[in-house]
DRENDO-1510 file (C-alpha; in Angstrom, 1 decimal, always signed):
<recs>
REC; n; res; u; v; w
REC; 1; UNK; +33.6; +2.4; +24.8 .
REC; 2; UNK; +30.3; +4.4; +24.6 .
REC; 3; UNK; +29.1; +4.4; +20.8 .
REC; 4; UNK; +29.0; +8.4; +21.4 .
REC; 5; UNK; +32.3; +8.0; +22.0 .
REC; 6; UNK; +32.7; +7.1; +18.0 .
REC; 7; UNK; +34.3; +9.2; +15.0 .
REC; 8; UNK; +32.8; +7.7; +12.4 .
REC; 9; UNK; +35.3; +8.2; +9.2 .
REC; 10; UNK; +37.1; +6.2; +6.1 .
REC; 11; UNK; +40.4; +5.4; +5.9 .
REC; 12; UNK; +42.3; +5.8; +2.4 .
REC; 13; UNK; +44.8; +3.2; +2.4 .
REC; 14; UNK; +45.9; +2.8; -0.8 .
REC; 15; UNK; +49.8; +2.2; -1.1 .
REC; 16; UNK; +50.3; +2.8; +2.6 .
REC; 17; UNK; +51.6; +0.1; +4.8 .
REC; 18; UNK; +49.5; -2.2; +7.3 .
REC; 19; UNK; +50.1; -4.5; +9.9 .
REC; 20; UNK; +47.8; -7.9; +10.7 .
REC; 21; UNK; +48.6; -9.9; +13.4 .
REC; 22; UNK; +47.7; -13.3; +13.6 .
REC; 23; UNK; +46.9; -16.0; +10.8 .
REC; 24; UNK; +43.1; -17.6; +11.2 .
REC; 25; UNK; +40.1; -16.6; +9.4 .
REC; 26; UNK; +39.7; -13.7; +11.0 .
REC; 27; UNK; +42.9; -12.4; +9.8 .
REC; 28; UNK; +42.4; -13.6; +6.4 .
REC; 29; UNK; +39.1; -11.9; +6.4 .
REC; 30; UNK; +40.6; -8.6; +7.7 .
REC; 31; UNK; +43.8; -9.0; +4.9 .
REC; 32; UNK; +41.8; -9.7; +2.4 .
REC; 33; UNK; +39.4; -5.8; +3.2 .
REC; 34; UNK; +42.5; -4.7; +3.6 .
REC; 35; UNK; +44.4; -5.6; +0.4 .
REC; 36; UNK; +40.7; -4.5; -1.7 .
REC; 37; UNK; +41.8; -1.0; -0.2 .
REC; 38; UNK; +44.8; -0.9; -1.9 .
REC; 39; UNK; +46.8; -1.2; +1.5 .
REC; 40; UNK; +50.5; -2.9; +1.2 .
REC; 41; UNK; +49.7; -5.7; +3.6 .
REC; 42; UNK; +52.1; -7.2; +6.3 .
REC; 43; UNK; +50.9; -10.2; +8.0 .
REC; 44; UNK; +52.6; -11.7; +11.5 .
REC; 45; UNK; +51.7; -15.1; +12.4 .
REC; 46; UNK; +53.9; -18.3; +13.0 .
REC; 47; UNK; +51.4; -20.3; +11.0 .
REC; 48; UNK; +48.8; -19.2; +8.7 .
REC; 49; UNK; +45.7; -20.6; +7.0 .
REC; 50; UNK; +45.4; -21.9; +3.4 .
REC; 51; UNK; +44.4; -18.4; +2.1 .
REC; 52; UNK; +46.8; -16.7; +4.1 .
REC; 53; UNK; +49.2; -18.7; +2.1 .
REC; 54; UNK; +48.1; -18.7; -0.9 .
REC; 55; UNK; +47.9; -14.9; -0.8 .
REC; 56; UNK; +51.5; -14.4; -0.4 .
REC; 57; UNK; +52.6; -17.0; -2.8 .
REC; 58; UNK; +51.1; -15.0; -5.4 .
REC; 59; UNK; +52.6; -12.0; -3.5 .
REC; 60; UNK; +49.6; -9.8; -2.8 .
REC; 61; UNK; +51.0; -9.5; +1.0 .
REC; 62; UNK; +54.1; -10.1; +3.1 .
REC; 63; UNK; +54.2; -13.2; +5.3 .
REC; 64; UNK; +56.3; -13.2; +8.3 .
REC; 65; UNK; +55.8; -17.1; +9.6 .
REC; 66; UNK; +56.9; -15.5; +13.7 .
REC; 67; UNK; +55.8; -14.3; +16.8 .
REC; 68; UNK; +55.0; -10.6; +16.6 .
REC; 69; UNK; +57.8; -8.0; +17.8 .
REC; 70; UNK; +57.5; -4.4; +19.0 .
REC; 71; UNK; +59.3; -2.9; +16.3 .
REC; 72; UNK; +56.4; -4.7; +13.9 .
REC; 73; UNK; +53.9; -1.5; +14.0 .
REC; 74; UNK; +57.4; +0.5; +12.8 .
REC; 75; UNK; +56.0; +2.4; +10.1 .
REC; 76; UNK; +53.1; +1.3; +9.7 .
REC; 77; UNK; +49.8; +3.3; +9.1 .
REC; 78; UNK; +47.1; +0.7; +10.6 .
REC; 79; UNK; +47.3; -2.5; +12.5 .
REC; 80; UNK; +45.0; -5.3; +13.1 .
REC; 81; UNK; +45.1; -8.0; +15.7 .
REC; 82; UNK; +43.5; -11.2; +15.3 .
REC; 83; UNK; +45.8; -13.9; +17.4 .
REC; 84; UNK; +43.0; -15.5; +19.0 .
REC; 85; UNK; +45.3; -14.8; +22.4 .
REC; 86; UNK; +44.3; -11.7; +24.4 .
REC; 87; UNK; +47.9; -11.5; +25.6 .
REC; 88; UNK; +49.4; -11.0; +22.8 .
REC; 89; UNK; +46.3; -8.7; +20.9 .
REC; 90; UNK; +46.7; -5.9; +23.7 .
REC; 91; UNK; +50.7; -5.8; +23.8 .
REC; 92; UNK; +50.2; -5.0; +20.1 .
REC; 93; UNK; +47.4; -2.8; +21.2 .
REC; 94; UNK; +49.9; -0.9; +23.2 .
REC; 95; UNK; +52.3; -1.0; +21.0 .
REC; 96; UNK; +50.3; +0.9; +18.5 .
REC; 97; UNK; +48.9; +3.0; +21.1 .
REC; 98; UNK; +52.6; +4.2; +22.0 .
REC; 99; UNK; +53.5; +4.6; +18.4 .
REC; 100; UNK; +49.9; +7.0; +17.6 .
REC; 101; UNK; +48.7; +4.4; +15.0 .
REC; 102; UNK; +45.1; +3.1; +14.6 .
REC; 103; UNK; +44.5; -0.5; +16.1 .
REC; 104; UNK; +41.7; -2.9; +16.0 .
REC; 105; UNK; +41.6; -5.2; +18.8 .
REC; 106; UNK; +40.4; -8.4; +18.1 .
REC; 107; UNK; +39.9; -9.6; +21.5 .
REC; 108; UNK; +38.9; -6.5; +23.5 .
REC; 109; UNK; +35.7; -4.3; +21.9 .
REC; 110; UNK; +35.6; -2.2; +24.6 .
REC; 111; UNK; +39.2; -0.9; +24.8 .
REC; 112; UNK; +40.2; -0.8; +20.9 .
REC; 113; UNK; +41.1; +2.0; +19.8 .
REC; 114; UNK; +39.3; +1.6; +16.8 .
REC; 115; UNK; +36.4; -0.7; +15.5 .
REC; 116; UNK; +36.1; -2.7; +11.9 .
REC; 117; UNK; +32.5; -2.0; +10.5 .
REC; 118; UNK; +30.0; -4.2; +8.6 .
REC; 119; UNK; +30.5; -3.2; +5.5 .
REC; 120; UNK; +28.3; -4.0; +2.0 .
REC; 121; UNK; +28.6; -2.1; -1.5 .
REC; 122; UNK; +25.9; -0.7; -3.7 .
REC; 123; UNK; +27.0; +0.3; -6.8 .
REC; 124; UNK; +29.4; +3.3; -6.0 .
REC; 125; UNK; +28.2; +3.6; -2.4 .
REC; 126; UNK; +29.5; +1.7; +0.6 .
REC; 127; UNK; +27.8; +1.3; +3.7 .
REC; 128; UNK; +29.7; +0.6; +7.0 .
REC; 129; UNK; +27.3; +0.1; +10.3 .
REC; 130; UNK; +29.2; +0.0; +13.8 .
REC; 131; UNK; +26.8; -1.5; +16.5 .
REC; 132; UNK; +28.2; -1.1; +20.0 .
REC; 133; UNK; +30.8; -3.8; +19.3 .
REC; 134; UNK; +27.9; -6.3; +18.1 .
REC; 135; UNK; +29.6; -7.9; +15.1 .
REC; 136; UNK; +26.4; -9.9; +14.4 .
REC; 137; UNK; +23.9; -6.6; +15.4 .
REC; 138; UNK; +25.7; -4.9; +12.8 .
REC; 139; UNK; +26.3; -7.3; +9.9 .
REC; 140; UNK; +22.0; -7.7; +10.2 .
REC; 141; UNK; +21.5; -3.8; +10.0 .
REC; 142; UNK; +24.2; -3.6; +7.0 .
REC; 143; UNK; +22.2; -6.1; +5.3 .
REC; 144; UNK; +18.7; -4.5; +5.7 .
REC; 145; UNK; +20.1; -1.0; +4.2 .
REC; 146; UNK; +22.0; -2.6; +1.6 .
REC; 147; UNK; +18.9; -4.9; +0.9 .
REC; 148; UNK; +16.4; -0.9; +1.1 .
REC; 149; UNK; +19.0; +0.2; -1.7 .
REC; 150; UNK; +18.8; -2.4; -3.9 .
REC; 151; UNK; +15.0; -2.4; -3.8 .
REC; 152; UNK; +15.3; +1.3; -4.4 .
REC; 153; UNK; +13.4; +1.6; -1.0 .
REC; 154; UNK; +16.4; +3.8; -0.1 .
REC; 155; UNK; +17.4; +6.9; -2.7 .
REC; 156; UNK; +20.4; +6.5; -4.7 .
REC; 157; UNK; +20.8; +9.1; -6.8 .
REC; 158; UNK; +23.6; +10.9; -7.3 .
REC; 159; UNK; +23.6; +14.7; -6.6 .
REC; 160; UNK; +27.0; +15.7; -8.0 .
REC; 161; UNK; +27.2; +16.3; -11.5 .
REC; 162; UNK; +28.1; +12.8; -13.5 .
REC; 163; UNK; +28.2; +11.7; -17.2 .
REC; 164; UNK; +23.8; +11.1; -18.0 .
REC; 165; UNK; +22.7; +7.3; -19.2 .
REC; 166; UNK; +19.5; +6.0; -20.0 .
REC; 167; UNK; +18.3; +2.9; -18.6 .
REC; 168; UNK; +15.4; +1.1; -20.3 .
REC; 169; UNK; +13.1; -0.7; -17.6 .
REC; 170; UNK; +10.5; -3.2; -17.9 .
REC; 171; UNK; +7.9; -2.6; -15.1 .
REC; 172; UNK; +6.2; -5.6; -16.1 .
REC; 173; UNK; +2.1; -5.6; -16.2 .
REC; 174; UNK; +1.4; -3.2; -13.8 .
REC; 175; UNK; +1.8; -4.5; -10.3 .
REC; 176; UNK; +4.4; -2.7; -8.8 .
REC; 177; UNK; +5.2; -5.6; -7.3 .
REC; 178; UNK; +6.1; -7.3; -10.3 .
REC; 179; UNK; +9.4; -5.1; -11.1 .
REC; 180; UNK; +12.9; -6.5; -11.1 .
REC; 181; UNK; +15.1; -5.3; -8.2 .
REC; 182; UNK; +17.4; -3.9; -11.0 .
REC; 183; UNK; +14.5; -2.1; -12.1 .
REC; 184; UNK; +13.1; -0.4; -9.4 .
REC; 185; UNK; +17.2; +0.6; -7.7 .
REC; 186; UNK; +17.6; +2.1; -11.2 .
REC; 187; UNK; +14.0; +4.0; -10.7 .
REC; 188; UNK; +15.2; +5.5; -7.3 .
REC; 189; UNK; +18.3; +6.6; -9.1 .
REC; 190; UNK; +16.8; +8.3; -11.9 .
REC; 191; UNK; +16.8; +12.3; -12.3 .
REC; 192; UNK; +13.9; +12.0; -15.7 .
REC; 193; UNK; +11.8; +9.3; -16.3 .
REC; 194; UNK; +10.4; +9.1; -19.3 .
REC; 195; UNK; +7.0; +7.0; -18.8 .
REC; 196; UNK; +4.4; +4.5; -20.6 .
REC; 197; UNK; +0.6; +4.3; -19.9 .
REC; 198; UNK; +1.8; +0.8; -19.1 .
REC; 199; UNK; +3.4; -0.7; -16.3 .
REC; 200; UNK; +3.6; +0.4; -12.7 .
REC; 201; UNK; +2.1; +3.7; -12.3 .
REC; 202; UNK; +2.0; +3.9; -8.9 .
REC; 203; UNK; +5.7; +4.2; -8.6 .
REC; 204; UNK; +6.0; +7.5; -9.9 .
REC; 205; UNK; +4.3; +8.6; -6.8 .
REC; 206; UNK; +6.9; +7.4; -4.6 .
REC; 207; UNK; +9.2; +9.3; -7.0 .
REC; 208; UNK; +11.5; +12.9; -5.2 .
REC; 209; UNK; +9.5; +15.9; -5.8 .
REC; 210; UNK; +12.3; +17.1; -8.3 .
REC; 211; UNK; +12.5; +13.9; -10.4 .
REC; 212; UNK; +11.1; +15.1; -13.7 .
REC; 213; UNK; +8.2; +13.1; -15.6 .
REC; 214; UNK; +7.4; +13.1; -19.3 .
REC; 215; UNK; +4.7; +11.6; -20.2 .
REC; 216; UNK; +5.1; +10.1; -23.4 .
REC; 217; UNK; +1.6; +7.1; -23.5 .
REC; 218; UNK; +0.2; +5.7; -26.5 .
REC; 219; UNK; -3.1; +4.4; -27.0 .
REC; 220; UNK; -4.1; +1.9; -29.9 .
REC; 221; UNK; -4.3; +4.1; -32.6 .
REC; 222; UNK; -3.4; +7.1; -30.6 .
REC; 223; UNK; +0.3; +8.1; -30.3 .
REC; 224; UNK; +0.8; +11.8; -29.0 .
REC; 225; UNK; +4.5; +11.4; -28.7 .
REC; 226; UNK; +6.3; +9.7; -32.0 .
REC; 227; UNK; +8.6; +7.3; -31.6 .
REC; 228; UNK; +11.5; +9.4; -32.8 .
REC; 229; UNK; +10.4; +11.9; -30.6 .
REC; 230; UNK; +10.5; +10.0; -27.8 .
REC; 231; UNK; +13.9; +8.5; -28.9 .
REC; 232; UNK; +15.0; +12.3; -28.9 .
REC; 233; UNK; +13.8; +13.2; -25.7 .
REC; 234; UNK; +15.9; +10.1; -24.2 .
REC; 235; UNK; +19.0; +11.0; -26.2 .
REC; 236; UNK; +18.5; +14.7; -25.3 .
REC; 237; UNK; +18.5; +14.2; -21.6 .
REC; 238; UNK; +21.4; +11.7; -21.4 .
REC; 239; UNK; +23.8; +14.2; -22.7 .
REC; 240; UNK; +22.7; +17.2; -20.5 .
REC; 241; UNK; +23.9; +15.0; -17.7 .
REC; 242; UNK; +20.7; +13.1; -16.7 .
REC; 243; UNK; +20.0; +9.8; -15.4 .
REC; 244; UNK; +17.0; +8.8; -17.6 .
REC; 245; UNK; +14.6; +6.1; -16.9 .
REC; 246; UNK; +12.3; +4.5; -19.9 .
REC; 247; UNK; +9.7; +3.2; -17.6 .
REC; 248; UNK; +8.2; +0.9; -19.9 .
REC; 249; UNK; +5.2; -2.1; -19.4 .
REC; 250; UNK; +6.1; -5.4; -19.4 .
REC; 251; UNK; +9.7; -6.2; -21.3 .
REC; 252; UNK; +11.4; -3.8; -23.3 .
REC; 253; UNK; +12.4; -6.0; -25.7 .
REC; 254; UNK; +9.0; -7.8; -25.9 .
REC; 255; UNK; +7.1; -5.9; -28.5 .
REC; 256; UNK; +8.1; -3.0; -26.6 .
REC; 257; UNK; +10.2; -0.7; -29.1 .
REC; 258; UNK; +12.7; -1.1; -26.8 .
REC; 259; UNK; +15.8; -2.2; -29.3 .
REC; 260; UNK; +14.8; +0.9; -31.6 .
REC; 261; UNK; +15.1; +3.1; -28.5 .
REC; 262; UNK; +19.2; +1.5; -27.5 .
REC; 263; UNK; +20.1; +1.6; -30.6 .
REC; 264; UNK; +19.4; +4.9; -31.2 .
REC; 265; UNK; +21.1; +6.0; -27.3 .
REC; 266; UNK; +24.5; +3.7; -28.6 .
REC; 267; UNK; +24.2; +5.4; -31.9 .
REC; 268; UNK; +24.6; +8.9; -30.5 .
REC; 269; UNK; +27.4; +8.3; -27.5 .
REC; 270; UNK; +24.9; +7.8; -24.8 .
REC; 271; UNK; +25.5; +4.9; -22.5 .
REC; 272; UNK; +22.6; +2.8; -21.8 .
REC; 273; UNK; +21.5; -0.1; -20.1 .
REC; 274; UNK; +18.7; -3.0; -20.9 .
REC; 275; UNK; +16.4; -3.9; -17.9 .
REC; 276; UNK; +14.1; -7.6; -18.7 .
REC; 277; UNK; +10.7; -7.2; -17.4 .
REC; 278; UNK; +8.4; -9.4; -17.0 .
REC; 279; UNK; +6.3; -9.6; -19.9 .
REC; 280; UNK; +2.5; -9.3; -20.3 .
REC; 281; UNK; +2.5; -12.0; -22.8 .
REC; 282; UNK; +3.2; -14.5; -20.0 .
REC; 283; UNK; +2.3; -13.0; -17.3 .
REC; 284; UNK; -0.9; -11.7; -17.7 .
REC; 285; UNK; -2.4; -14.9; -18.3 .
REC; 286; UNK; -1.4; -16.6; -15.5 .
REC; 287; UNK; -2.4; -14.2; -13.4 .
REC; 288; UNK; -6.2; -15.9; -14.7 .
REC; 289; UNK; -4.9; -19.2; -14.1 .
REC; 290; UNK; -3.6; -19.8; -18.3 .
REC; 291; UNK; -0.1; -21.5; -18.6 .
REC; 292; UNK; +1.2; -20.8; -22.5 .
REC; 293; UNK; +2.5; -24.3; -22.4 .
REC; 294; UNK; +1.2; -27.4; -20.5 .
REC; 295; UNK; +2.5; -30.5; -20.4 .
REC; 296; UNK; -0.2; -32.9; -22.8 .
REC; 297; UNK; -1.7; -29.4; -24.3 .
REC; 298; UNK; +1.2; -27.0; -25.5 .
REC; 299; UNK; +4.8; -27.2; -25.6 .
REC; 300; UNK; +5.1; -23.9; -27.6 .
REC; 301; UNK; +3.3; -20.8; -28.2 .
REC; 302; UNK; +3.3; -17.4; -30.3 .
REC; 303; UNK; +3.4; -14.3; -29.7 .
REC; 304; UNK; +1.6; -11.1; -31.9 .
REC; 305; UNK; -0.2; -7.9; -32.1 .
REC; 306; UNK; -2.1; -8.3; -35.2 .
REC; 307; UNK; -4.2; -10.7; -37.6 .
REC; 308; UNK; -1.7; -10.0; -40.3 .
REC; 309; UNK; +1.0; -12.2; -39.0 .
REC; 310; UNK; -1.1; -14.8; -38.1 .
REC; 311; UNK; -1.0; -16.6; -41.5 .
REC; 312; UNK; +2.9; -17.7; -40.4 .
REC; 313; UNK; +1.3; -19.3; -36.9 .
REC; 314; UNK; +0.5; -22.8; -36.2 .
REC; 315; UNK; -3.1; -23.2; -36.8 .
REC; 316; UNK; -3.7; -25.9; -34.2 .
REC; 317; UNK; -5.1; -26.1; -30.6 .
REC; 318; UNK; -1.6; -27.4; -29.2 .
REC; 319; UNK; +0.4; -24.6; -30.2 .
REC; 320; UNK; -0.8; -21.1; -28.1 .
REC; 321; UNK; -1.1; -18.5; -29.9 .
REC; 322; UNK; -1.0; -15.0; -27.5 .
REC; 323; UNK; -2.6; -11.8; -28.9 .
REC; 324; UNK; -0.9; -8.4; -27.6 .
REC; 325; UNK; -2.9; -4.8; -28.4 .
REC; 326; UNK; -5.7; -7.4; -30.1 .
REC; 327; UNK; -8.9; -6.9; -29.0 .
REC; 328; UNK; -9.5; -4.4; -31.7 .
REC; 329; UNK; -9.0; -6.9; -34.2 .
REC; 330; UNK; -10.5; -9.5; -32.3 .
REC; 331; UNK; -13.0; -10.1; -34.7 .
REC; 332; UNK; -10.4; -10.3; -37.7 .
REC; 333; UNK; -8.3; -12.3; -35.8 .
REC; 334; UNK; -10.4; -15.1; -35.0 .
REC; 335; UNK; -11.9; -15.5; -38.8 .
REC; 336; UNK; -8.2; -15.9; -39.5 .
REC; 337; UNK; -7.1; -18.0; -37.8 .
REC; 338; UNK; -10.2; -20.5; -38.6 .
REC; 339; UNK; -9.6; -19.9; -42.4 .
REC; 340; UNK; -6.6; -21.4; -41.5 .
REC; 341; UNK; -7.6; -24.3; -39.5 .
REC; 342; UNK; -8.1; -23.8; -36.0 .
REC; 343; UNK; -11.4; -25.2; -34.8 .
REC; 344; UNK; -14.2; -23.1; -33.9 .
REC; 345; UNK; -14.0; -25.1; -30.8 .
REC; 346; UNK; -10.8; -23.8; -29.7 .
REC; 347; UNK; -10.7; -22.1; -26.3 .
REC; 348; UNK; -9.7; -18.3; -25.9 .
REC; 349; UNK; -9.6; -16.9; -23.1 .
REC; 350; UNK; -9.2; -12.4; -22.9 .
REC; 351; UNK; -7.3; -11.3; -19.6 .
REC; 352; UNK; -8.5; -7.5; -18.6 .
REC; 353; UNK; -5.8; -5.4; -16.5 .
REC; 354; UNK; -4.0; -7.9; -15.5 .
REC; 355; UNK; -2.8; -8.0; -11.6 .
REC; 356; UNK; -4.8; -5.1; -11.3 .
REC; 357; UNK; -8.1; -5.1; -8.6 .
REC; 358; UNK; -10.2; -4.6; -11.6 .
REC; 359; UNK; -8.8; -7.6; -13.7 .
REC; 360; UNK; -11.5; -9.2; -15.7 .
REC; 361; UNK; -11.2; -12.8; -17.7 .
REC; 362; UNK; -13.8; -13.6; -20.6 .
REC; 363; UNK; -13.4; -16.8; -21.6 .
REC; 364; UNK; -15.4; -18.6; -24.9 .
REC; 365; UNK; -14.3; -19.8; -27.9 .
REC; 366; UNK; -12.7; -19.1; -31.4 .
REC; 367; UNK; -15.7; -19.1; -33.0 .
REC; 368; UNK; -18.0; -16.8; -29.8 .
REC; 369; UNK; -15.2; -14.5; -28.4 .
REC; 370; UNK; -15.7; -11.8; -30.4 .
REC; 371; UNK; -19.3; -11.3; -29.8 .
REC; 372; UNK; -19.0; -12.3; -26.3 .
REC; 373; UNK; -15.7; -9.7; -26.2 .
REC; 374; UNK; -18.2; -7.0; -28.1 .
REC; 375; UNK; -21.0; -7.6; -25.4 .
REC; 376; UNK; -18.9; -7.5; -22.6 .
REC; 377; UNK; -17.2; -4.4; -23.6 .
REC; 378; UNK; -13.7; -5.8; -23.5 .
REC; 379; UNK; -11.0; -3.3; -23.9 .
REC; 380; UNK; -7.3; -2.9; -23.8 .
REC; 381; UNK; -5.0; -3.7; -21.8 .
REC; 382; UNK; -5.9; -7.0; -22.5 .
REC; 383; UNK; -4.2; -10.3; -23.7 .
REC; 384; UNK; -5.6; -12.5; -25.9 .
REC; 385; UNK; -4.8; -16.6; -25.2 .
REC; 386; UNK; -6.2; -19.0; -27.5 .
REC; 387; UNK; -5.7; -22.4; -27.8 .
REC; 388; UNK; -6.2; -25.7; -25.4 .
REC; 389; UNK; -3.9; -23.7; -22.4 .
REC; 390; UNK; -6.9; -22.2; -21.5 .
REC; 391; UNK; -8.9; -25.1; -20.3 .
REC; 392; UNK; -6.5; -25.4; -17.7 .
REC; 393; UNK; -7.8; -22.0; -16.1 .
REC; 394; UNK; -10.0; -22.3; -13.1 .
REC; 395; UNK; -12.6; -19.7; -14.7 .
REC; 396; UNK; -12.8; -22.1; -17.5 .
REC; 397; UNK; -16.6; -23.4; -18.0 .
REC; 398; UNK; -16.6; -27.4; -16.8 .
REC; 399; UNK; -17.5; -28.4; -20.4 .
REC; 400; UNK; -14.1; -27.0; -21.1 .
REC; 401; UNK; -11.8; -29.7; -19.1 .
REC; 402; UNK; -11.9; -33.4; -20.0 .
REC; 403; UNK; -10.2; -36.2; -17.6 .
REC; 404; UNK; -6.9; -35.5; -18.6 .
REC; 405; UNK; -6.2; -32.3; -17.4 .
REC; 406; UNK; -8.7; -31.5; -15.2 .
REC; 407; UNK; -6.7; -32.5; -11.9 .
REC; 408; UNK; -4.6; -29.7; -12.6 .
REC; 409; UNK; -4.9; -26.7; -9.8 .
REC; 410; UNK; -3.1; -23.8; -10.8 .
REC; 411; UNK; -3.3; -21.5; -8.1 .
REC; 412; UNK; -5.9; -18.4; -7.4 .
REC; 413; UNK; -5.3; -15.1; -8.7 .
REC; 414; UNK; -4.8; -12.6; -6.2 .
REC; 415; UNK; -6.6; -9.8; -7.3 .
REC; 416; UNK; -10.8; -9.4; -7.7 .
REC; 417; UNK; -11.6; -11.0; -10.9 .
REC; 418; UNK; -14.4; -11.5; -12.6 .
REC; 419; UNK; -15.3; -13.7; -15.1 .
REC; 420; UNK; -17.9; -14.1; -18.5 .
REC; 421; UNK; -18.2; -17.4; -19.9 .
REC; 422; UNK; -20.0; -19.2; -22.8 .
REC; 423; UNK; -23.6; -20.6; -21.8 .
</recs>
């Protein structure tokens, strides 16, 4: 059988009757696709395997423990064979030839009359590869497109009318690479995205031409769209049927207004769904080498965006304290946290545009950053680490590591980084 010789199509089976000979795994295998169709499911076998058996003791199919019989494909809509003896698969190939129903032959590619696909599911889309009778050709190529949609490599939007949702995505730092799989599926999917300054920029070129992009940025101190605009704009575009996008940097749920935004979508009938990302506050300084905890320096750490909370932090060099949006109060920042008892010794280290080509680490101490930060014209994105994590970085100065730690090799950023550190 020539693969031109192929009409590809889909068979609704639901409620009508089938026919599989034979009881191995293949039969099982072929039962089971056949009973997720909905098919009423007739197996003919004189012994079966365990699943075979345990699917028609809980009476999902019809066991006939025999030999098969021509007046088996009676009625039937489809048949399978899958005896494992040639013989018998092409006498039940003819008999379903003679009676005008679909067959899949088991043992003979070439002359079935018709062939069982690789088949995988994405969401609401199934994908079914034939591959010239190569069962093991065309589970690989089903993999690789399922693998494209997932990614979002592959488009899956849907260009029927459907009910609009919102989904709130963490892009994570910036890296397209650094995206969840959920993420980036839901970003090829999506009809409006509704975008941050932050987080992977670059994908929105790889975006349709017709997928609409609002722009709704802030900058410290700066914030062009409000947040109960932007909480509108989502809300307003879910219910004119939209798939909708928040495209946000690192997590949406880290400091990210994210839970503000969901509960507002709940709160007015629009469905919505919660993408993790992975979060700057982690992420961003190991991309310079800076674990948040170490084993021997830190077992915990905090997380802010301002001086004002840090009167509830730990004050000491074990517990890491990460600074988010900080590095305009830098400078307040630092004198509070040594009014409350953090040494002026304590390493901080500032992560520029992190992942980024033109990432930049500054690295000094509690009591030098901010002048060194105000020299070096530091400015956001940045993260702010401070506390003995930072000695473990391998653009930490050599006066900074001490015997017990400095055997530790965390590995190399992989972006161009430069580095300023204290004389």
């Amino acid at each position: 059988m020539a693969i031109q010789d192929i009409y590809p199509t889909a068979l609704r089976l639901l409620g009508r009757p089938v026919l599989v000979v034979g009881g191995g795994r293949v039969a099982a295998r072929r039962a089971k696709g056949l009973l997720d169709a909905g098919a009423r499911v007739t197996v003919v076998a004189p012994e079966a395997t365990a699943p075979l058996r345990e699917l028609a003791d809980a009476g999902l199919l019809t066991w006939e423990p025999r030999t098969y019989r021509s007046e088996d494909v009676d009625g039937v809509w489809f048949v399978q064979t899958a005896t494992g003896d040639p013989a018998v698969d092409t006498r039940v190939a003819a008999d379903a030839e003679a009676q005008r129903v679909w067959c899949v032959n088991a043992s003979d590619h070439e002359s079935s009359a018709a062939w069982t696909p690789a088949v995988a599911e994405v969401d609401d889309v199934k994908i079914a590869v034939n591959a010239g009778g190569d069962p093991r050709r065309a589970m690989a190529l089903r993999d690789a497109v399922a693998t494209a949609l997932e990614s979002g490599d592959l488009p899956l939007r849907r260009r029927r009318a459907h009910r609009g949702s919102v989904a709130l995505v963490g892009g994570g730092p910036g890296d397209t690479g650094l995206i969840t799989v959920r993420g980036r599926r839901l970003l090829g999917q999506a009809e409006v995205v509704v975008a941050d300054r932050l987080g992977p920029r670059e994908l929105l070129n790889e975006l349709a031409p017709d997928v609409r992009v609002i722009e709704v940025g802030k900058t410290p101190g700066h914030h062009p769209v409000p947040q109960a605009e932007i909480n509108r704009i989502l809300v307003e575009e879910a219910l004119q049927g939209h798939r909708v996008v928040r495209l946000k940097g690192g997590d949406p749920y880290v400091l990210g207004r994210g839970g503000e935004e969901a509960e507002y979508c709940r709160q007015h009938g629009v469905e919505v769904e919660v993408v993790s990302g992975v979060t700057s506050a982690i992420s961003v300084p190991a991309a310079a080498g800076i674990p948040v905890t170490h084993r021997g320096l830190a077992k915990g750490f905090s997380v802010v965006t301002g001086h004002e909370e840090l009167s509830e932090v730990p004050a000491r060099p074990d517990h890491t304290v990460v600074l988010l949006m900080g590095v305009g109060q830098l400078r307040e920042s630092a004198s509070a946290l040594g009014k409350a008892g953090l040494p002026a010794d304590t390493p901080v280290g500032i992560v520029e545009n992190g992942y980024l080509p033109d990432q930049r680490v500054t690295i000094g101490t509690l009591g030098t950053i901010a002048d060194q930060a105000e020299a070096a014209g530091v400015a956001n994105p940045a993260v702010i680490v401070i506390g003995d994590v930072v000695r473990v970085s391998p653009f930490a100065p050599s006066h900074f590591k001490t015997a017990d730690y400095s055997t530790t090799s965390p590995n190399k950023p992989r972006t161009s980084t430069t580095r300023v550190l204290t004389p």
